[in-house]
C-alpha positions as CSV (number, residue, x, y, z in Angstrom):
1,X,112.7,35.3,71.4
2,X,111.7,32.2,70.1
3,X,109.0,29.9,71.3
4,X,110.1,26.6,70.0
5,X,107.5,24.3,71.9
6,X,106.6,22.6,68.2
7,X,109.8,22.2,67.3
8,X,113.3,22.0,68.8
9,X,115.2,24.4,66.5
10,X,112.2,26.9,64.8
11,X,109.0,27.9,65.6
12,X,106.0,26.2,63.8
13,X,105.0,27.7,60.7
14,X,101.6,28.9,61.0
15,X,101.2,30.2,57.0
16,X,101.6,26.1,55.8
17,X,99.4,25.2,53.4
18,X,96.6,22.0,53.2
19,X,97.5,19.3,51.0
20,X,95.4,19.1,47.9
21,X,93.7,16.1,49.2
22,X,93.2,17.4,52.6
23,X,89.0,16.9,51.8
24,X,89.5,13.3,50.8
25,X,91.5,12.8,54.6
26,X,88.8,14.7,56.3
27,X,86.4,12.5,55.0
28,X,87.5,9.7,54.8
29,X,89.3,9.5,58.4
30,X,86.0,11.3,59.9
31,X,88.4,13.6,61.2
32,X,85.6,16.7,61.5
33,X,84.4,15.2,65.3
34,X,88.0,15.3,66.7
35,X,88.7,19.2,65.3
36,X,85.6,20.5,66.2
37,X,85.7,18.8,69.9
38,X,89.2,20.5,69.6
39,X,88.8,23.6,68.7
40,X,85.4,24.0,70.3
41,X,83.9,26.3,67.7
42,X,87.1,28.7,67.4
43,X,88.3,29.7,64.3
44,X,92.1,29.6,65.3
45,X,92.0,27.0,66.9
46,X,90.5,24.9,64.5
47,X,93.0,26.7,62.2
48,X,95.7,25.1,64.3
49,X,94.2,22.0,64.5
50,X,93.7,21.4,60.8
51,X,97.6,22.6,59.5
52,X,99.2,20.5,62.5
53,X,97.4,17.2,61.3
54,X,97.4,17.7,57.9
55,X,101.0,18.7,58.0
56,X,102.0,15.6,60.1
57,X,106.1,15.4,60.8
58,X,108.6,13.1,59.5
59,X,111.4,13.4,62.0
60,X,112.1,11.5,65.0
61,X,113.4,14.0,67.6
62,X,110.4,16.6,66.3
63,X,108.0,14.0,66.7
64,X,109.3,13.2,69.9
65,X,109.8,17.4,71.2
66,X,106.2,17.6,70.4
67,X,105.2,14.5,72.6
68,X,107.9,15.2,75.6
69,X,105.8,19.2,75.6
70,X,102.7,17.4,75.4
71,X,103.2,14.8,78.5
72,X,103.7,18.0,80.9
73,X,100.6,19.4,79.4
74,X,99.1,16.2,80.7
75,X,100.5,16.4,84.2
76,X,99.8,20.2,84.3
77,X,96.7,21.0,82.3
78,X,96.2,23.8,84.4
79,X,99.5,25.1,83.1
80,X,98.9,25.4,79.9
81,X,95.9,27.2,79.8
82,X,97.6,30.0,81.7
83,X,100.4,30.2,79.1
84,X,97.8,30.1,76.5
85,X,96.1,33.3,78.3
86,X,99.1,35.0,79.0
87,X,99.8,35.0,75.2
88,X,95.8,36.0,74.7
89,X,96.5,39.0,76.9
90,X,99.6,39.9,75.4
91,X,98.1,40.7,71.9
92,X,95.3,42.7,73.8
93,X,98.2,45.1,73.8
94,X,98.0,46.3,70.0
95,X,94.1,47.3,70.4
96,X,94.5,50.3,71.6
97,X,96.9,51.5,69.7
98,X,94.6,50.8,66.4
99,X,93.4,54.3,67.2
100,X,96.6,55.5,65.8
101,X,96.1,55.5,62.1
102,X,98.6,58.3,60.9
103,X,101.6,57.4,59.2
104,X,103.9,60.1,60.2
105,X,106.8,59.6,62.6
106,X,105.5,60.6,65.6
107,X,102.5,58.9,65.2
108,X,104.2,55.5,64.7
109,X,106.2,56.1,68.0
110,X,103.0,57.1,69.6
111,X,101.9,53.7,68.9
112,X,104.6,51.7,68.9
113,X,105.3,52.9,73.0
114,X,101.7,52.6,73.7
115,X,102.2,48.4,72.5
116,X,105.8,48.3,74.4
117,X,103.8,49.9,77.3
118,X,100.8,47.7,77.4
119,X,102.7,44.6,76.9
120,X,104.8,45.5,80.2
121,X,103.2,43.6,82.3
122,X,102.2,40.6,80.5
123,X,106.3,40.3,79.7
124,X,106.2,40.4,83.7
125,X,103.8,38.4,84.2
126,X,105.5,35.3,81.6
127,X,108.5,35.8,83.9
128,X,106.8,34.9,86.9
129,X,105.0,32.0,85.5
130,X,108.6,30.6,84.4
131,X,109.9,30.9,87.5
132,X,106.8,29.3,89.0
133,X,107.0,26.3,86.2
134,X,110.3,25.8,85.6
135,X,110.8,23.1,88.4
136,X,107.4,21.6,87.3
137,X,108.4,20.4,83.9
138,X,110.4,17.5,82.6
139,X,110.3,18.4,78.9
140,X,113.1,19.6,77.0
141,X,110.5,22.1,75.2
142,X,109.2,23.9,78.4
143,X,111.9,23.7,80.3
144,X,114.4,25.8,77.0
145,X,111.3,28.2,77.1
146,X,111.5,29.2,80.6
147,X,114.6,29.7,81.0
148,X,114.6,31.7,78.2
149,X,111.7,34.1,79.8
150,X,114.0,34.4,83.1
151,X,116.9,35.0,81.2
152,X,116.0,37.8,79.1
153,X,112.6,39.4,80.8
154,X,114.6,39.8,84.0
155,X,113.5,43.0,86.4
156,X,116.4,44.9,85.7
157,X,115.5,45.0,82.1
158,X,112.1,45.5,82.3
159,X,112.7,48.0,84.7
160,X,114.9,50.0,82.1
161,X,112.2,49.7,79.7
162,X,108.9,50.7,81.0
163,X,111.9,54.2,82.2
164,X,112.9,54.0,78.1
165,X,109.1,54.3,77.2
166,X,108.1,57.0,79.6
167,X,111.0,59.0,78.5
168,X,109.7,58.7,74.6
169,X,106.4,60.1,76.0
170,X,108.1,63.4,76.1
171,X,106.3,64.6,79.2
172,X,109.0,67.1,79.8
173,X,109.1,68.7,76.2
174,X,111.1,66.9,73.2
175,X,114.5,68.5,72.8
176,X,116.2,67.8,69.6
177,X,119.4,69.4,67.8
178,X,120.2,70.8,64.0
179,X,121.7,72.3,62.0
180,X,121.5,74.9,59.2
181,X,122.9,73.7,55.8
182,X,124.1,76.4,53.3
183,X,120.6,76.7,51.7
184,X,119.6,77.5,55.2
185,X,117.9,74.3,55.6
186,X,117.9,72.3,58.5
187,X,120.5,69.4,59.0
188,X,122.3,66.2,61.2
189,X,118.6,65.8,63.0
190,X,119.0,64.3,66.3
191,X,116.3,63.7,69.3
192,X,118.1,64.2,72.5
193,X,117.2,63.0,75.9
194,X,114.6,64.9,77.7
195,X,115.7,67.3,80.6
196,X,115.0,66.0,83.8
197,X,112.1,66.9,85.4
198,X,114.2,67.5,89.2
199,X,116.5,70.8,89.0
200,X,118.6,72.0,91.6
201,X,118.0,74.9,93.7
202,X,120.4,77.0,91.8
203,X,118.9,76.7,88.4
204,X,115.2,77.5,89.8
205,X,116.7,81.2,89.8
206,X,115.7,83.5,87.0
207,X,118.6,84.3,84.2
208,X,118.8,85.7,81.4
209,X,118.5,83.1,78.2
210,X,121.8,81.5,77.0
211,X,120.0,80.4,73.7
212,X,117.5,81.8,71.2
213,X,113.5,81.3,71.2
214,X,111.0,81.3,69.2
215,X,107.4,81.0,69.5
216,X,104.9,80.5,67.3
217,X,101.9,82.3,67.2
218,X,98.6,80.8,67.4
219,X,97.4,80.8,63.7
220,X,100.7,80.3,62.2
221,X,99.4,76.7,60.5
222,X,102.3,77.0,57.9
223,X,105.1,77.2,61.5
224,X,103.3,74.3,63.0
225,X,103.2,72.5,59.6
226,X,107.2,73.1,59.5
227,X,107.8,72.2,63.3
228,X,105.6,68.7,62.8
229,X,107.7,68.1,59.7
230,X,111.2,68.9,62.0
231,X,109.7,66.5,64.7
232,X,109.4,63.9,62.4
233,X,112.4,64.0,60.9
234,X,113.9,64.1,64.4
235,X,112.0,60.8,65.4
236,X,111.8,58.7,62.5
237,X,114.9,56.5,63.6
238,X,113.9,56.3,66.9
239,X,110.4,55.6,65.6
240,X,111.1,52.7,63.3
241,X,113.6,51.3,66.3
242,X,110.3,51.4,68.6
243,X,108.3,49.6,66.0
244,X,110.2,47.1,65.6
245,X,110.1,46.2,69.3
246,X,106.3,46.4,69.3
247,X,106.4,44.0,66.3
248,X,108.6,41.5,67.4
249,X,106.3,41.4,70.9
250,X,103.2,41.1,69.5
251,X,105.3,38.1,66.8
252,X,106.3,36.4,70.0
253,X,102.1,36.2,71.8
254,X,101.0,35.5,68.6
255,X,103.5,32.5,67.7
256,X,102.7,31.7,71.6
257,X,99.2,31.6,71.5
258,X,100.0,29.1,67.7
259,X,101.8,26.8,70.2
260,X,100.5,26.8,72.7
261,X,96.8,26.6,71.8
262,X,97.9,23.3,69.8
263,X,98.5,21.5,73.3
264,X,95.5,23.2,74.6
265,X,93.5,21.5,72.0
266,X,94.9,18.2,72.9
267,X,94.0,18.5,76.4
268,X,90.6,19.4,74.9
269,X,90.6,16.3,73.1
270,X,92.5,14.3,75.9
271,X,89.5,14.8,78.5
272,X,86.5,14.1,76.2
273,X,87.6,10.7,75.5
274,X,88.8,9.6,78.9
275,X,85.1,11.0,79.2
276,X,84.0,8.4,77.3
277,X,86.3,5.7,78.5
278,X,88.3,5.4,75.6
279,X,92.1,4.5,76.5
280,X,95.0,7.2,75.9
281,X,98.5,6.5,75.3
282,X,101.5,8.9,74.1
283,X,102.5,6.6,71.1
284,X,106.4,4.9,70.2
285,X,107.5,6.7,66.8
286,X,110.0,4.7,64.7
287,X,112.1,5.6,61.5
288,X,110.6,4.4,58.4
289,X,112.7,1.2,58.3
290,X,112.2,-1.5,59.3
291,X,108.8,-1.5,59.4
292,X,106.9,-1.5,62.8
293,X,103.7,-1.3,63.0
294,X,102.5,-2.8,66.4
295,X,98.9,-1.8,68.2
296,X,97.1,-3.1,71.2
297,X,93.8,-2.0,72.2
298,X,93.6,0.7,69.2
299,X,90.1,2.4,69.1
300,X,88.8,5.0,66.6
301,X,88.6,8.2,68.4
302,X,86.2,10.0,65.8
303,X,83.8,7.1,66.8
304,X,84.2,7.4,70.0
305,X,83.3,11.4,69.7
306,X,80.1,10.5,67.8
307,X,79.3,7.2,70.1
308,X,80.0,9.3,73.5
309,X,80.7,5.8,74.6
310,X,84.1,3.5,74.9
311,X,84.3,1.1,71.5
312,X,85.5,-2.3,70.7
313,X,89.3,-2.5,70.5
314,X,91.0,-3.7,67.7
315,X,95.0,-5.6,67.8
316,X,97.7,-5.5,65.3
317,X,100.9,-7.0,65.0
318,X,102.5,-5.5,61.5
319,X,106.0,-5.6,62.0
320,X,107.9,-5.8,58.5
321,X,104.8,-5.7,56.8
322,X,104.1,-4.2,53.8
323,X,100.6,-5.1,53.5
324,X,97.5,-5.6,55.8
325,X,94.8,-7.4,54.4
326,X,91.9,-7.1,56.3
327,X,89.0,-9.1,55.4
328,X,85.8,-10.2,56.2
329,X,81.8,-10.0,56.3
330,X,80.3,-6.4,55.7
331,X,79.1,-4.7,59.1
332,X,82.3,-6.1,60.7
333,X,84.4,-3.2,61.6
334,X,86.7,-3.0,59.2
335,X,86.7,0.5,58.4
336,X,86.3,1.6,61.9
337,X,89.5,-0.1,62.1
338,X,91.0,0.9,58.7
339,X,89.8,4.8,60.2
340,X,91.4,4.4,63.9
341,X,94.5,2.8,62.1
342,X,94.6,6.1,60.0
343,X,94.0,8.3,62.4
344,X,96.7,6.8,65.3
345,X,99.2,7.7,62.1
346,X,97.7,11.1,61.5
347,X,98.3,11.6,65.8
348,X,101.0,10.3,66.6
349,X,103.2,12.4,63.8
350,X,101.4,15.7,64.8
351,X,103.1,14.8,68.2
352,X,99.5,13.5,69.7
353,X,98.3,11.0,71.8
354,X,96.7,8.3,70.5
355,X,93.5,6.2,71.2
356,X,95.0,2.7,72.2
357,X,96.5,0.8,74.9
358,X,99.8,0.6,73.2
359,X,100.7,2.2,69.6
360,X,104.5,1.5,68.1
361,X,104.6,2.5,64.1
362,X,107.1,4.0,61.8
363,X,106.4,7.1,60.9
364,X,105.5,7.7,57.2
365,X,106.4,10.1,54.5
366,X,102.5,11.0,53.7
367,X,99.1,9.4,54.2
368,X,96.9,8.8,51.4
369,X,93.5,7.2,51.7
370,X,91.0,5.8,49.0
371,X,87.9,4.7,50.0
372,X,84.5,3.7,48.6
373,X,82.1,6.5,47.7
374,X,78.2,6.3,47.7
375,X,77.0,6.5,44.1
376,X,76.7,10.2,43.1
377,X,74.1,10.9,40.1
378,X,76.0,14.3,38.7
379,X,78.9,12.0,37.8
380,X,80.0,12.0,34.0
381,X,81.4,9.2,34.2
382,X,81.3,5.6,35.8
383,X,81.7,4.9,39.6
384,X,84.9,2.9,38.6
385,X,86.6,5.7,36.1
386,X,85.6,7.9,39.5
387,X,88.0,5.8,41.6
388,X,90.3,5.3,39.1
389,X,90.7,8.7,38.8
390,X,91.5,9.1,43.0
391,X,93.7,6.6,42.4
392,X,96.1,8.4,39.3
393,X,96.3,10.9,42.1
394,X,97.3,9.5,44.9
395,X,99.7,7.7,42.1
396,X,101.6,11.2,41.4
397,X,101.8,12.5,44.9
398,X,103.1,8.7,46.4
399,X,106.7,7.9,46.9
400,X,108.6,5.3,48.8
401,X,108.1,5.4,52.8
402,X,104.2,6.5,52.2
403,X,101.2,4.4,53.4
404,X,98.0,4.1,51.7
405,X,94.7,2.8,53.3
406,X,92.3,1.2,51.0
407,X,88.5,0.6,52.0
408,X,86.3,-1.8,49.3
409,X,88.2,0.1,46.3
410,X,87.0,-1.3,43.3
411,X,84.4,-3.4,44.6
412,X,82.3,-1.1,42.2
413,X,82.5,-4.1,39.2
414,X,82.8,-7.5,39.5
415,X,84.9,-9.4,41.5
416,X,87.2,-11.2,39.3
417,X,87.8,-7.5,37.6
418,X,88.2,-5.7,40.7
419,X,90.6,-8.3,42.2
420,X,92.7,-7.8,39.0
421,X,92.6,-4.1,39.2
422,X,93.6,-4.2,43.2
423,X,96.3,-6.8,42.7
424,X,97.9,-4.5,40.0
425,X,97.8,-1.9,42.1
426,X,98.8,-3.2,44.8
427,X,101.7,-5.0,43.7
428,X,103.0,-1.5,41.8
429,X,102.9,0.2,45.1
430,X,104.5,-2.0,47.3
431,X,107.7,-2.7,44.8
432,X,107.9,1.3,45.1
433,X,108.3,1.1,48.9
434,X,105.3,2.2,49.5
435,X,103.2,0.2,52.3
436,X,99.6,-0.9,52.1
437,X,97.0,-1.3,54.2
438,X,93.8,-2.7,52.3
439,X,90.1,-3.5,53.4
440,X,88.3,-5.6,51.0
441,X,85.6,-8.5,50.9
442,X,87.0,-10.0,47.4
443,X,88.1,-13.3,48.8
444,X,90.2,-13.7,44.9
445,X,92.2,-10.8,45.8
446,X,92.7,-11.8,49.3
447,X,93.7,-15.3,48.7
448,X,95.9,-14.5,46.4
449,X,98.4,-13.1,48.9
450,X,98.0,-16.3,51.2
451,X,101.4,-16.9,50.7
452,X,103.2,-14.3,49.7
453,X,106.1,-12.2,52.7
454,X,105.8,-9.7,54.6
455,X,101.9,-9.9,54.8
456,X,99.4,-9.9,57.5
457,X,95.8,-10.4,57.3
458,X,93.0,-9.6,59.8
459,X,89.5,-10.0,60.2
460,X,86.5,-9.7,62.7
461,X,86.5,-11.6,65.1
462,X,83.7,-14.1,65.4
463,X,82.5,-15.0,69.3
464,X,80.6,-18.6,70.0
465,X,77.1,-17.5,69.3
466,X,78.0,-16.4,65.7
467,X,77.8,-12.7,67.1
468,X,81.0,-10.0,65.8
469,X,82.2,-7.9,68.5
470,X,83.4,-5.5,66.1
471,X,87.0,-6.3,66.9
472,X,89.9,-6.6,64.5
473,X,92.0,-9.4,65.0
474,X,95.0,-11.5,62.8
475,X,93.5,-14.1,60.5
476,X,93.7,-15.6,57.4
477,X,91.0,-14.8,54.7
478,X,87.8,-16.7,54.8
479,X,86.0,-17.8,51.8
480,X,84.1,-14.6,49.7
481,X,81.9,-13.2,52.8
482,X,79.4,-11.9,50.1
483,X,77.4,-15.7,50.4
484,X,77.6,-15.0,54.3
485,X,75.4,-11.4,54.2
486,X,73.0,-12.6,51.7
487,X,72.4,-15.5,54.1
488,X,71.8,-12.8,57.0
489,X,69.9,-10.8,54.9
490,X,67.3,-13.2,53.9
491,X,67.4,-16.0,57.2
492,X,68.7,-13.6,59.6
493,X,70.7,-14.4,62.4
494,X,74.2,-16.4,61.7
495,X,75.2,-19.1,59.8
């Protein structure tokens, strides 16, 4: 049985590797707050966490599955912690049986029935919380998944198999049948059923025996050697048909616990930040064309996590864009933005919620970010061959339908360079198809865009008093803010 709560048609793959630049994301998306308040120092989970983002989908109805699944985890929390513990309890099963370490036949079936066994009545237990759920849930994911458990873990068949695994106990003796082959070995193994335990009256009197016996003696190793090696070759069908039972139980809690622990993480997620007042929404995926790329009230849930307080919303109205220029005075929330713009993308195709009031966007082929690094002394090389470098990267991974996020890149040299540099860049990416979204105080390379199509530019927004407020809002480019901070640095205050 499949679980199929990640995806509509297969179950999520839980052996996909990290992109290569999965460090550069982390870092620069601040991503490490939201995992760890996530996972909550589990190593699975955090597992989980880390593939699913990392790994973000491209199609519509997946991306859609995943958020239909997770809006009745957000009606019934409750819920899926339960289903999360059922699938917990389910692989306590296969402890026990770790005592078995032979490799023969019999002791595979030993510990393949001992699973079956101990699995019982989790299986039942699943079946009961479908039944109990199935009414509750709206989405296409749950709903498939239990009617699934009350289809095929009905009582009938449960019933039939905790009597199959008794039987394969052999409480009542092990009866098998062979033959003798012309070089008087043994032949056509076969395990029969057991005798019943319950005779009738008539065959409780003593008769003479109908068949030959043998017993062994007590020291005859070599006769018990050759009966365990008769035994085995009697079981080893039934044996391998056992263990593959047990294995595809304990496949089915552990791809359970996968899934469901990644809506169990949300919900982790979910009630820290309404915790700290930041606003939740279950985002509006489009296809990659046309372009949408509409946000109200978008916050940036790692800084919420590290704040513990609500933040300063940001707007954007990108549709058909393909590029944001966001500009400004240092200290004015442009990364937080460019990170919370990042990070909605990164959500809302791992089938999230997102930090915003409202959050419509195509969905994108891959992310790529390249932001400004603090100097480092053990370079070889200077800061600009360093980012030029990041950049050649992100050049042979990138394709058409990507978006990359650019914060102060190569703002290293001087601004007449670095303009040139960006513009290049910039312009090569875009004819590729591939959108931009760039953060940058070099008023040359901003105002050379001023007229160009399909181009928005944003910038903090200023209040009365001269104060920011931290808050991203459209507007043209001002003239270079670098004048602006050295006039705060040296006066204070605002000019």
């Amino acid at each position: 049985m499949r679980v199929l709560l990640m995806h509509p048609q297969r179950d999520a793959d839980r052996e996909t590797a990290l992109p290569e630049d999965r460090d550069d994301l982390a870092r620069d998306l601040d991503l490490e707050p939201l995992w760890e308040t996530m996972a909550g120092g589990d190593r699975l989970l955090r597992t989980i966490v880390e593939q699913t983002m990392l790994n973000p989908l491209v199609e519509l109805p997946a991306i859609r599955w995943r958020l239909d699944v997770l809006a009745d985890a957000l009606r019934h929390p409750a819920m899926i912690q339960e289903l999360y513990d059922l699938a917990n309890q389910g692989l306590k099963a296969q402890r026990g049986a770790w005592l078995w370490s032979g490799r023969t036949a019999s002791s595979l079936l030993s510990r393949s029935t001992q699973i079956v066994a101990a699995a019982l009545p989790t299986l039942r237990a699943l079946r009961q919380f479908a039944e109990r759920t199935t009414s509750q849930v709206r989405s296409p994911g749950l709903q498939n998944l239990c009617s699934r458990l009350c289809a095929e873990l009905g009582e009938d068949y449960l019933t039939e198999v905790a009597d199959q695994v008794r039987g394969l106990r052999f409480g009542a003796g092990m009866v098998f049948t062979a033959g003798v082959g012309p070089d008087a070995l043994s032949t056509r193994l076969a395990l029969r059923r057991p005798p019943q335990q319950r005779h009738r009256w008539r065959e409780l009197i003593p008769r003479p025996p109908q068949r030959l016996h043998y017993t062994l003696a007590d020291r005859d190793e070599a006769g018990a050697r050759a009966l365990d090696a008769l035994r085995d070759d009697a079981t080893v069908k039934v044996a391998e048909a056992v263990a593959t039972s047990s294995d595809h139980i304990l496949a089915f809690f552990e791809q359970l616990r996968w899934e469901a622990g990644f809506y169990l993480c949300c919900l982790r997620l979910q009630q820290r930040l309404t915790a700290c007042g930041a606003p939740i929404t279950l985002p509006e995926p489009h296809q990659v064309t046309p372009v949408v790329q509409n946000a109200t009230g978008l916050a940036d849930a790692a800084l919420v996590l590290r704040s513990r307080a609500a933040v300063v919303p940001s707007e954007l109205a990108a549709d058909d864009a393909s590029l944001v220029l966001v500009t400004g005075a240092n200290q004015g929330g442009k990364s937080t933005f460019l990170r919370g713009l990042g990070l909605a993308q990164l959500m809302m195709q791992a089938g999230m919620f997102v930090t915003a009031n409202g959050y419509r966007a195509s969905v994108v082929r891959r992310l790529h970010t390249h932001f400004r690094r603090e100097e480092d002394a053990s370079l070889d090389s200077g800061k600009l061959d360093e980012e030029l470098v990041r950049m050649s990267a992100i050049v042979d991974r990138a394709a058409a339908g990507d978006l990359v996020l650019f914060n102060e890149s190569f703002a290293c040299t001087d601004e007449p360079e670095g303009a040139e540099i960006a513009r290049q860049i910039v312009d090569a990416l875009t004819r590729a198809g591939i959108r931009v979204v760039f953060v940058t105080h070099m008023f040359t390379l901003a105002d050379g865009y001023a007229d160009r199509p399909r181009t928005v530019f944003l910038r903090p927004e200023r209040r009365a008093d001269g104060s920011r407020s931290f808050r991203i809002l459209p507007g043209r480019p001002l003239p270079t803010s670098h004048g602006e901070d050295v006039y705060q640095l040296v006066f204070g205050g605002a000019r």
